[in-house]
C-alpha positions as CSV (number, residue, x, y, z in Angstrom):
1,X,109.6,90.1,112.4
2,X,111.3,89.6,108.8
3,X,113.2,91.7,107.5
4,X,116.3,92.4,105.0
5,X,117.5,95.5,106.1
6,X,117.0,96.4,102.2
7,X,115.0,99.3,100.2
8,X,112.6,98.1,97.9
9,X,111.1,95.4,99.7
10,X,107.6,94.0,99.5
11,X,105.4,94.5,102.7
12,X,103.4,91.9,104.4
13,X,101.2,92.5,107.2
14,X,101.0,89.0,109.2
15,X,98.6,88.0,112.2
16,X,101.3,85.8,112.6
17,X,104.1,87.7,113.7
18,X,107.6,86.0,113.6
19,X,106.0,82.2,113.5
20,X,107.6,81.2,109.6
21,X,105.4,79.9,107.5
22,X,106.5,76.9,104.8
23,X,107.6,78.0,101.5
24,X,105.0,78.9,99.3
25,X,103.1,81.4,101.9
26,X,103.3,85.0,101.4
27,X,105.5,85.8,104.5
28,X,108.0,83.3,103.6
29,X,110.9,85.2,102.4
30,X,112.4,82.3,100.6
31,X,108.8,82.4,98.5
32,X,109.8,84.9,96.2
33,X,113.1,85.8,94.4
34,X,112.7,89.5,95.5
35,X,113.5,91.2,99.2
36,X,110.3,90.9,101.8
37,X,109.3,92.2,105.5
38,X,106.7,91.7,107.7
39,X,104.8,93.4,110.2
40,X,102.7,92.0,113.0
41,X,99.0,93.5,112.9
42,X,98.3,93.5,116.5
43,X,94.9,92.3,117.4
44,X,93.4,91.0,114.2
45,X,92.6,87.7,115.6
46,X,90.2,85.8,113.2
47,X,87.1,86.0,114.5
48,X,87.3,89.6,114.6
49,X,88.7,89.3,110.6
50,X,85.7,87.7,109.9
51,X,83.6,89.9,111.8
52,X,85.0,92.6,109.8
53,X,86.0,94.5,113.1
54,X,86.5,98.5,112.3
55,X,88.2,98.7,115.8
56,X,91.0,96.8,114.7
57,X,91.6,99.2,111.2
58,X,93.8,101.8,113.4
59,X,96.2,98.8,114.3
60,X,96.1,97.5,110.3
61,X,97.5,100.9,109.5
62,X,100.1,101.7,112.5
63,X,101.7,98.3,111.2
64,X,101.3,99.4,107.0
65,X,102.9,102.7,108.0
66,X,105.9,101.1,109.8
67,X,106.2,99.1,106.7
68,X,106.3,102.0,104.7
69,X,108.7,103.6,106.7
70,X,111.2,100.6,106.6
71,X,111.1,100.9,102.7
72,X,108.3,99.0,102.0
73,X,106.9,100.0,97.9
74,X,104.3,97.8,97.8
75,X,101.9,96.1,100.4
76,X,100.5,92.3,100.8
77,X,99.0,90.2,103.9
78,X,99.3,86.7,104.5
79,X,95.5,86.7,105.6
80,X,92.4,87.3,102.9
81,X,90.5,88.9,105.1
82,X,92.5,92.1,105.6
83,X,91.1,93.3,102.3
84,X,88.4,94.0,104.4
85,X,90.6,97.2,105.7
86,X,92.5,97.8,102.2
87,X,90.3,101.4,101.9
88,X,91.0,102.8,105.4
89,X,94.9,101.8,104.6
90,X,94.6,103.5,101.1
91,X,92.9,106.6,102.7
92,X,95.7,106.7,105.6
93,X,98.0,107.1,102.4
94,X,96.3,109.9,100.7
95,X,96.5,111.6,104.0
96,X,100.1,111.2,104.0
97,X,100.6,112.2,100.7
98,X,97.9,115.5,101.0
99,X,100.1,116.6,104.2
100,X,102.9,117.1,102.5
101,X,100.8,119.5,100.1
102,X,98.9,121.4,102.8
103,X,102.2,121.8,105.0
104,X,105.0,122.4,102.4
105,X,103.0,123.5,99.6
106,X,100.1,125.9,100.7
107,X,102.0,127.0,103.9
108,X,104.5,128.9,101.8
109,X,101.8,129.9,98.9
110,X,99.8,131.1,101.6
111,X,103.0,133.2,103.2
112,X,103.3,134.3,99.7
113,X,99.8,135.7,99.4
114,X,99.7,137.2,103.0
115,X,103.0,139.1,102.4
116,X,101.8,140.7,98.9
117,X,100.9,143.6,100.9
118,X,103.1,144.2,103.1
119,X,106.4,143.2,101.9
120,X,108.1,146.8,100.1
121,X,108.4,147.8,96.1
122,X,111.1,145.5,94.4
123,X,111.0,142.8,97.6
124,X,111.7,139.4,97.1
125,X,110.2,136.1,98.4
126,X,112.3,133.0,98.3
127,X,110.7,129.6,98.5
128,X,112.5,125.7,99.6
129,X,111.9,122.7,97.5
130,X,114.1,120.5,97.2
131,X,115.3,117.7,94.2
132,X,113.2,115.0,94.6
133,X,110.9,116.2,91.6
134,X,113.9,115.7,89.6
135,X,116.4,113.0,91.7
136,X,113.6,111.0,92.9
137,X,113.9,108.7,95.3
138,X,112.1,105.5,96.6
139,X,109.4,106.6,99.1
140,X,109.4,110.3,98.0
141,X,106.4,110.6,96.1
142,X,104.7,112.6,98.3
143,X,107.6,115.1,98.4
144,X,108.5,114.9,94.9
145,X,105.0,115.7,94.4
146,X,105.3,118.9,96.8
147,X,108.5,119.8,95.2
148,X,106.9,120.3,91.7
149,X,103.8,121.8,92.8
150,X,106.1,124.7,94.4
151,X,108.1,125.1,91.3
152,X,104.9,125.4,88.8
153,X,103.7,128.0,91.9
154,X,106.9,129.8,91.0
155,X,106.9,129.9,87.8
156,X,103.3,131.3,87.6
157,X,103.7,134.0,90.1
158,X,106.8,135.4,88.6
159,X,105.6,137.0,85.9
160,X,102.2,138.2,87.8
161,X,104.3,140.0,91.0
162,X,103.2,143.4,91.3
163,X,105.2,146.3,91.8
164,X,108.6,144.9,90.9
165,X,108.5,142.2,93.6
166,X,110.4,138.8,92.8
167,X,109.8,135.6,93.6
168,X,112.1,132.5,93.6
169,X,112.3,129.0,94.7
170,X,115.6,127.4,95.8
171,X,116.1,123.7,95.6
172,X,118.7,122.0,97.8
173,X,119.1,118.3,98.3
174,X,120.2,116.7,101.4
175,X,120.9,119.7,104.2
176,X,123.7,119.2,106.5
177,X,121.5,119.4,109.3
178,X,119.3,116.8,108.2
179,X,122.2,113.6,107.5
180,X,121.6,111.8,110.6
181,X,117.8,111.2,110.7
182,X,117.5,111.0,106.2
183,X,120.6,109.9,105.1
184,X,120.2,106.6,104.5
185,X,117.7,107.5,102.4
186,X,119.3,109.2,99.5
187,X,122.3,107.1,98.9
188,X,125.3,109.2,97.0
189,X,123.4,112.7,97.7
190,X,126.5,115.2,98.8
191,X,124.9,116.8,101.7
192,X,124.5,120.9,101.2
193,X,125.5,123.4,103.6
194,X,122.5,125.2,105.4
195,X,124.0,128.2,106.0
196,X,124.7,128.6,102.5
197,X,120.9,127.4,101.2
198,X,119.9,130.3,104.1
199,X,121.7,133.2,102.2
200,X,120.0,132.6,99.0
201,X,118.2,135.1,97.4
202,X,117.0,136.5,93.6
203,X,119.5,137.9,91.5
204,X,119.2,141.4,89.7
């Protein structure tokens, strides 16, 4: 296995693992001027390539995940014949970018809606984002895409709430909490007390 220890990096998914290949081939990292890693696809040998295998689509995407999740932003192979898979590996990351918006997004609309009759006159409901809408980062989309959709929510509902409830939306970055298993990914972001995103709450 290749890799730079660097953000940013191009993907390549190898049936070769950590054999290196001449400069020139896709998994070479002295091939291009720009930072690459590879993952081993376990299993695609190439008769089942050319066979077109299905069976072996679930390993193709285990290893384009881990890519993603080493900071991979865009994906190659050094082997043709995975373009056989590319739509299973695109639909893997539309699942990954819908769960943010069914978890996240439509689990607090949805807590919203269910506490519209219950919650008391002049109640308040208070949403988390977060600041990747606006302090994006690489490999955030998906929650940068989540962030937004719960601030356009927000700013819908607040002037539809019935009988003098409110509704807001904090948005903290990094928590405390949350440093050792994300910081590395937000580079400079000041971590934010917790406690202190906990006590938030509408004004007036």
């Amino acid at each position: 296995m290749i890799s730079n220890g660097m953000m940013g990096a191009l993907g390549v998914l190898t049936t070769e693992g950590d054999s290196l290949l001449p400069r020139g081939y896709v998994a070479n990292p002295e091939t291009f001027d720009f930072p690459i890693m590879t993952e081993k696809v376990e299993g695609p040998h190439m008769d089942r390539l050319w066979a077109r295998d299905p069976s072996i689509e679930s390993a193709v995407i285990v290893a384009a995940e881990r890519l993603v999740k080493r900071g991979a932003v865009a994906l190659a192979s050094d082997c043709g014949l995975f373009s056989w898979h590319q739509p299973a590996v695109a639909a893997a990351a539309e699942e990954t970018l819908m769960l943010g918006l069914r978890d996240k997004v439509m689990g607090q609309v949805n807590l919203v809606f269910a506490g519209l009759n219950s919650i008391g006159d002049g109640g308040s409901f208070t949403l988390t984002s977060g600041v990747l809408d606006r302090d994006p980062i690489r490999m955030g989309t998906g929650a940068a895409a989540a962030n937004g959709a719960l601030g356009g929510f927000v700013l819908g509902a607040a002037i539809e709430m019935p009988r003098g409830l409110r509704i807001n939306v904090v948005s903290p970055g990094l928590l405390d909490v949350s440093v050792l298993r994300y910081g590395e990914w937000f580079p400079g972001h000041e971590p934010v007390s917790s406690k202190r995103v906990g006590l938030a709450s509408p004004a007036g």
